[in-house]
C-alpha positions in Angstrom: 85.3 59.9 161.4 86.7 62.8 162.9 87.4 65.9 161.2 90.4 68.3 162.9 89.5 71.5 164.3 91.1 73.4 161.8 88.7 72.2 159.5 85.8 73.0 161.6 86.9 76.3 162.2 86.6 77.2 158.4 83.8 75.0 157.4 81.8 77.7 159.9 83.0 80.9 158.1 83.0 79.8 154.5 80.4 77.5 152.6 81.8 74.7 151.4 79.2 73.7 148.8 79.8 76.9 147.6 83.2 76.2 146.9 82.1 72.9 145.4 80.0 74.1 142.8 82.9 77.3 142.0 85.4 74.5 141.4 82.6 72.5 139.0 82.3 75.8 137.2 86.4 76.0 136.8 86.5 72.4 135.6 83.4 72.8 132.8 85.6 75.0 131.2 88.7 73.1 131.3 86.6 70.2 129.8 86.7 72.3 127.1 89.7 71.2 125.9 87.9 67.8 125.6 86.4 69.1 122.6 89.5 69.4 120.1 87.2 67.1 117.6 85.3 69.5 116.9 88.0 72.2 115.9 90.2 69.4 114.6 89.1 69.2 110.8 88.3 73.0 110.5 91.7 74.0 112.3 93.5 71.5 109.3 91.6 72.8 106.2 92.3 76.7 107.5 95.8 76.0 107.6 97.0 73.7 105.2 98.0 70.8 107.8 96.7 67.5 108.0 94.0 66.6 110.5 97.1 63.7 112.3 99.0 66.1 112.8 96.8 68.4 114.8 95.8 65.4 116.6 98.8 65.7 118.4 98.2 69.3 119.9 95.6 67.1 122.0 97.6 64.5 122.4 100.7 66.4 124.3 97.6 68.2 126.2 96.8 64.9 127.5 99.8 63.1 127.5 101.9 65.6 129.8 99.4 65.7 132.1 101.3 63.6 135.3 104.0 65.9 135.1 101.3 69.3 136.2 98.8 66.9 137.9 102.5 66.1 140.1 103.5 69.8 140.1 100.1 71.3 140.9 99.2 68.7 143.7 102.7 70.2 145.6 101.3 73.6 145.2 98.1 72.7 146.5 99.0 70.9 149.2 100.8 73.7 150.6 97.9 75.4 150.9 98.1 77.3 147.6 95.0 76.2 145.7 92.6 79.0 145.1 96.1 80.9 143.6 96.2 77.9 141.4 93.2 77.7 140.6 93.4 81.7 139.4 97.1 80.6 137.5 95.8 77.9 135.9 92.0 79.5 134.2 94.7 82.6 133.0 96.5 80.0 131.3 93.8 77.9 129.7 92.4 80.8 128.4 95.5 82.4 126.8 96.1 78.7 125.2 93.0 79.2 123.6 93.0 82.6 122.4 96.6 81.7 121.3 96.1 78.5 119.5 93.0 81.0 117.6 96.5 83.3 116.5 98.9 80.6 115.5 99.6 79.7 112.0 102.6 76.9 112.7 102.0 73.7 113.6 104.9 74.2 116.4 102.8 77.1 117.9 99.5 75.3 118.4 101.4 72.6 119.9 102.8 74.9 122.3 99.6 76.7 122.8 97.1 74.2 122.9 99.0 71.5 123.5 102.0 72.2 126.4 100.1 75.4 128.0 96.2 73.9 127.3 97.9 70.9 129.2 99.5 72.7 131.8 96.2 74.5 132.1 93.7 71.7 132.2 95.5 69.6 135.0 96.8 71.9 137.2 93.2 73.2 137.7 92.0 69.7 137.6 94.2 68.7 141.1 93.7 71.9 142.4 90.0 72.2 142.6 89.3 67.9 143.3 92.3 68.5 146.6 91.2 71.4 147.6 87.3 70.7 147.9 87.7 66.9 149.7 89.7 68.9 151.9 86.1 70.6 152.7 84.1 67.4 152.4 86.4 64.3 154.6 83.1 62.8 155.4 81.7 63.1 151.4 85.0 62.5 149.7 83.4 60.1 147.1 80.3 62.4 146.6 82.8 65.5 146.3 85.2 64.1 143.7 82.2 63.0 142.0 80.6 66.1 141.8 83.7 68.3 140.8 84.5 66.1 137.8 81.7 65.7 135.9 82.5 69.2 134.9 84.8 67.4 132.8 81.8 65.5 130.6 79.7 68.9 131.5 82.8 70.9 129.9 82.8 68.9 126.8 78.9 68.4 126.2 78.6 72.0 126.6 81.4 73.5 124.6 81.0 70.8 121.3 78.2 72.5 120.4 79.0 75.7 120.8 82.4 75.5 119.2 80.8 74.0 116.2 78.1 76.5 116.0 80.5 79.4 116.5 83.2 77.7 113.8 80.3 78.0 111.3 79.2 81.2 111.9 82.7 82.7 112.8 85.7 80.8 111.4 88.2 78.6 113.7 90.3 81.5 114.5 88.0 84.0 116.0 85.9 80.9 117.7 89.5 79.9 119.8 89.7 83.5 120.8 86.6 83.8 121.7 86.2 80.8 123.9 89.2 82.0 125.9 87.4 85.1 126.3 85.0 82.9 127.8 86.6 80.4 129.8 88.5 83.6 131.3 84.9 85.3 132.5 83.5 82.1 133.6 86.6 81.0 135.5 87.4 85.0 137.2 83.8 85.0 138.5 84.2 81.8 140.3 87.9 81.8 141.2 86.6 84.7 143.1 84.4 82.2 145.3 86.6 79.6 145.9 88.7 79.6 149.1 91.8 77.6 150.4 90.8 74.8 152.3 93.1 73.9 155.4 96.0 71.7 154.8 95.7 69.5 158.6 95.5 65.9 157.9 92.0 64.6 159.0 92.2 61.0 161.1 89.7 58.5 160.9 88.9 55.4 163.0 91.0 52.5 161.1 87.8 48.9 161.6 87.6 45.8 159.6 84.4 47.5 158.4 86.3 50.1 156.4 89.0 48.2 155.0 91.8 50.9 154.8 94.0 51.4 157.2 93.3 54.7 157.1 94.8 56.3 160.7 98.5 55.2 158.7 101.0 58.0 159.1 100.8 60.5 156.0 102.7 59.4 153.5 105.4 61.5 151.4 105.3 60.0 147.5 108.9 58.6 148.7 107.7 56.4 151.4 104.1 55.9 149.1 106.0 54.3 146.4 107.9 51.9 148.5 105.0 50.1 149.7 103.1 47.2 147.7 99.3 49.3 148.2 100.5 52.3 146.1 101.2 49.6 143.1 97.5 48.1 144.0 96.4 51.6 144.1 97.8 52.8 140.2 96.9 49.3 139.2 93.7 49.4 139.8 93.2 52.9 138.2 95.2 51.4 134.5 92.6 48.3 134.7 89.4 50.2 135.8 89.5 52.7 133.0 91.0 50.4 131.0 87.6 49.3 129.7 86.4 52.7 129.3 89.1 53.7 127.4 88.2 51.3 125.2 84.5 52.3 124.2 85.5 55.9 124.3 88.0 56.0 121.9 86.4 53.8 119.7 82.5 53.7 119.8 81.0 55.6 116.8 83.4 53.0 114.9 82.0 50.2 117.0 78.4 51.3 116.8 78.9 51.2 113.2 81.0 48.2 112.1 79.8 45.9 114.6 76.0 46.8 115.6 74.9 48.0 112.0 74.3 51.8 113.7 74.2 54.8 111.4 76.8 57.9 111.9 74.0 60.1 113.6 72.9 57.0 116.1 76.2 55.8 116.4 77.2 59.5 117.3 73.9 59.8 119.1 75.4 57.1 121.3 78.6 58.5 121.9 76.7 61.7 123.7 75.0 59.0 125.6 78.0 57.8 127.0 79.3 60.7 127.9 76.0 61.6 130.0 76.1 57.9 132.1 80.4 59.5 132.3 79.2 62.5 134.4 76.1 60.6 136.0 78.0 57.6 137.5 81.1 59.8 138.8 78.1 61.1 141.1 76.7 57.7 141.3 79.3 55.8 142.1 81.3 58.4 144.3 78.5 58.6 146.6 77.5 54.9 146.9 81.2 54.6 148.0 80.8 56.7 150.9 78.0 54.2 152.0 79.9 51.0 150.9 83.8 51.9 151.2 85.8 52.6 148.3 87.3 49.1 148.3 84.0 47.3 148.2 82.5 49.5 145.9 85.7 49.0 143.4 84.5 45.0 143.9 80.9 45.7 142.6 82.6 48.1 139.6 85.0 45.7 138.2 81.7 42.9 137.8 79.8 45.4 136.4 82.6 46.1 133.5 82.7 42.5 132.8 78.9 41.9 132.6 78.9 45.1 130.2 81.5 44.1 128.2 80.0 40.7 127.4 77.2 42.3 126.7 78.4 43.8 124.0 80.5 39.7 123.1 77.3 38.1 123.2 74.1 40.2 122.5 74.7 40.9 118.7 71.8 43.8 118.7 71.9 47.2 118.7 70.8 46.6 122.5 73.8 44.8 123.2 75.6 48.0 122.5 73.3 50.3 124.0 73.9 47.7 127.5 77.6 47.9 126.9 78.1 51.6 126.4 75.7 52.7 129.5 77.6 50.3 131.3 81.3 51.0 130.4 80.4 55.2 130.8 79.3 54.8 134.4 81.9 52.7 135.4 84.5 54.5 134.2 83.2 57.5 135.6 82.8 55.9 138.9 86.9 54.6 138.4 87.3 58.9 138.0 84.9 59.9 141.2 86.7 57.1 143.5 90.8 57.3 142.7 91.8 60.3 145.0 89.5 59.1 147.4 91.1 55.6 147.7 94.4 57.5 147.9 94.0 59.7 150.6 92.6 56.5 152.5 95.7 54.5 151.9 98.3 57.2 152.0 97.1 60.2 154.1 95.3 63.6 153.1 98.7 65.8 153.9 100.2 64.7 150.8 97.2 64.0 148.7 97.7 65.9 145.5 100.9 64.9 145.2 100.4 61.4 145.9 97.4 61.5 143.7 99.8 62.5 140.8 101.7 59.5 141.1 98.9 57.5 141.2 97.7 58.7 138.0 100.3 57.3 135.7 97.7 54.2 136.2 95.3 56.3 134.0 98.7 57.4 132.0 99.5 54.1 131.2 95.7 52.6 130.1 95.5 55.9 128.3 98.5 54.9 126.1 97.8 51.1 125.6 93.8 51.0 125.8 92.8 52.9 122.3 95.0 51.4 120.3 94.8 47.9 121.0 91.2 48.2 120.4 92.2 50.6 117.0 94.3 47.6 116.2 91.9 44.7 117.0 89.4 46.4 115.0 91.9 46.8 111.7 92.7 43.2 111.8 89.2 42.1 112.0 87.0 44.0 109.8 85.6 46.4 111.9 84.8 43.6 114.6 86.4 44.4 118.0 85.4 41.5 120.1 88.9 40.7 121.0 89.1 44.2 122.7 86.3 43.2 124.6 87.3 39.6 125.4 90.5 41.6 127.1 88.4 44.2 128.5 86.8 41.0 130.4 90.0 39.9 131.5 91.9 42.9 132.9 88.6 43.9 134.6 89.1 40.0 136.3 92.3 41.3 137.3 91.4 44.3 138.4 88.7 42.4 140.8 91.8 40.0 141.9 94.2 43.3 142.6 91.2 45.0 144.4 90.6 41.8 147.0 94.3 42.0 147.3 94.2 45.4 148.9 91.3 44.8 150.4 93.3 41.6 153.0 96.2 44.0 153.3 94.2 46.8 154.7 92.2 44.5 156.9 95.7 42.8 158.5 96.7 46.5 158.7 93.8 47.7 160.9 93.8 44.7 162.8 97.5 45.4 164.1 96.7 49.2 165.1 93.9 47.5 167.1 
């Protein structure tokens, strides 16, 4: 692969694992917001509310989150990321300290919820474009390393929230995690540097499978093609899976495998550990293997976890399952923008990226509560989730080897 010169240029004057690691440290604290369990319960009894309804402060947090990953990845791609970067710690932090001061339900959901949102994800695109703009010969390895601040974020700060609720209240403990977040993210905002916008060409071979010296792509001319529905598809049915352990596992842990709160919860933390460790995994075993392959080997892993979980009815089954499921769908994480700067171009990457993510969107929305709902109509036994866990991830393999015989008759016509 060739790198431009541009690139070159700035990779001599500034240290680009340098930036890496700064951009880790801005995304463990916007993993924060991954937390809200913890604060959920105490939040509702110091207030009056119910704990459903502030649920949904996380919820719009999450479920905006195409709309800044889309805004953010414009702004970035103009060359604007370490300003974003800045913008968006100053506003996570205020959503924090302002969600600690608000005593309507309206205010936390404009708080936490539309500026927490706003906050997380435009961070989020801003620091995963900026740093594979450092790293187009790691891009799997760099993705993978910037996210697991994410599970880092939320390991970290579910402790520490509950310890500072009980010693503190929920009030003061929002305030002062902003204060927090706001000192972490200044001192390495202030490392971080703007990585050059050039597109960066690479030899297009069979061996590769992308055809990845295609002109740069606009999210205009992305969505007309038939790869960027492969693309989004194959993020919805690789997470899919996931999704489904995540939002459900101290429940199945405990319904299905006999497991007691503490080992079921014990479990969960597991799962989020293999999360962070396969995003590095996975990422950088895609540099060796191309993301296409790599995306073959995943989807057969989710199925052979999945009915592991279907056919070994011991706590062992789970514990297969669960490791599984969390590497994979951290490896789905580490490999998306990757695989969409290969198909559609680096100049345009964060936006394109955004568009790309309604896959996640759209398995986010459909994933938990099917597998809420197969578990209410069958006694606590979600084998039917799994059995269509085992399916999509089938289609997923189908829609992967689909892309994979585009790409190759691509390349072979630029030979």
């Amino acid at each position: 692969m060739e790198r431009t010169k541009s690139v070159e240029q700035v990779t001599t004057k500034v240290n680009r694992w340098v930036v890496l690691f700064a951009s880790v440290g801005i995304i463990i604290c916007q993993g924060g917001i991954y937390a809200f369990s913890v604060f959920s319960s105490p939040l509702a009894a110091a207030n009056g509310w119910s704990v459903p309804d502030v649920a949904l402060a996380f919820t719009i947090a999450v479920g905006i989150s195409p709309i800044p990953i889309i805004i953010g990845g414009r702004i970035s791609d103009k060359g604007k990321s370490r300003e974003l970067i800045l913008f968006s710690s100053l506003l996570l932090a205020a959503s924090f300290a302002l969600a600690g001061l608000s005593t309507q339900l309206w205010q936390l959901y404009l708080t936490y919820g539309l500026l927490g949102g706003f906050g997380l994800n435009l961070g989020y695109i801003a620091c995963v474009n900026n740093s594979q703009r450092f790293f187009p010969d790691k891009r799997g390895l760099c993705s993978g390393i910037v996210i697991t601040g994410i599970g880092a974020g939320t390991m970290i700060f579910a402790p520490l929230g509950s310890w500072l609720i009980e010693h503190f209240g929920v009030r003061t403990t929002f305030i002062q995690l902003g204060v927090i977040f706001l000192v972490i993210s200044l001192i390495c905002s202030a490392l971080i540097r703007n990585a050059p916008i050039e597109s960066t060409k690479e030899t297009v071979t069979e061996a590769n499978d992308s055809a990845l010296e295609a002109e740069d792509f606009d999210w205009k001319g992305m969505i007309k093609t038939l790869r960027f529905y492969l693309v989004a598809l194959l993020y919805a049915t690789g997470c899919f899976s996931g999704l489904v352990i995540s939002s459900n596992a101290a429940d199945i842990g405990q319904n299905m495998f006999g497991l007691t709160p503490m080992v079921a919860a014990t479990f969960v933390s597991v799962y989020a550990m293999c999360n962070c460790f396969g995003r590095v995994l996975w990422g950088a075993l895609s540099d060796k293997l191309t993301r296409i392959n790599t995306f073959l080997l995943l989807f057969i892993f989710i199925a052979a976890s999945l009915l592991s979980m279907i056919f070994i009815k011991a706590t062992v089954g789970f514990g297969i399952g669960l490791i599984g499921l969390g590497l994979c769908e951290g490896g789905v994480a580490a490999m998306m923008s990757p695989l969409t700067i290969e198909n559609f171009g680096s100049r345009n990457q964060g936006v394109n990226y955004g568009f790309v993510f309604l896959g996640f969107s759209i398995a986010a929305f459909i994933a938990p509560r099917l597998t809420a709902f197969a578990g209410e109509k069958n006694s606590g036994d979600f084998t039917s989730a799994f059995i269509i866990g085992v399916i999509v991830a089938v289609i997923g393999f189908i829609l992967t080897f689909a892309l994979k015989q585009i790409n190759l008759g691509l390349a072979k016509k630029k030979r």
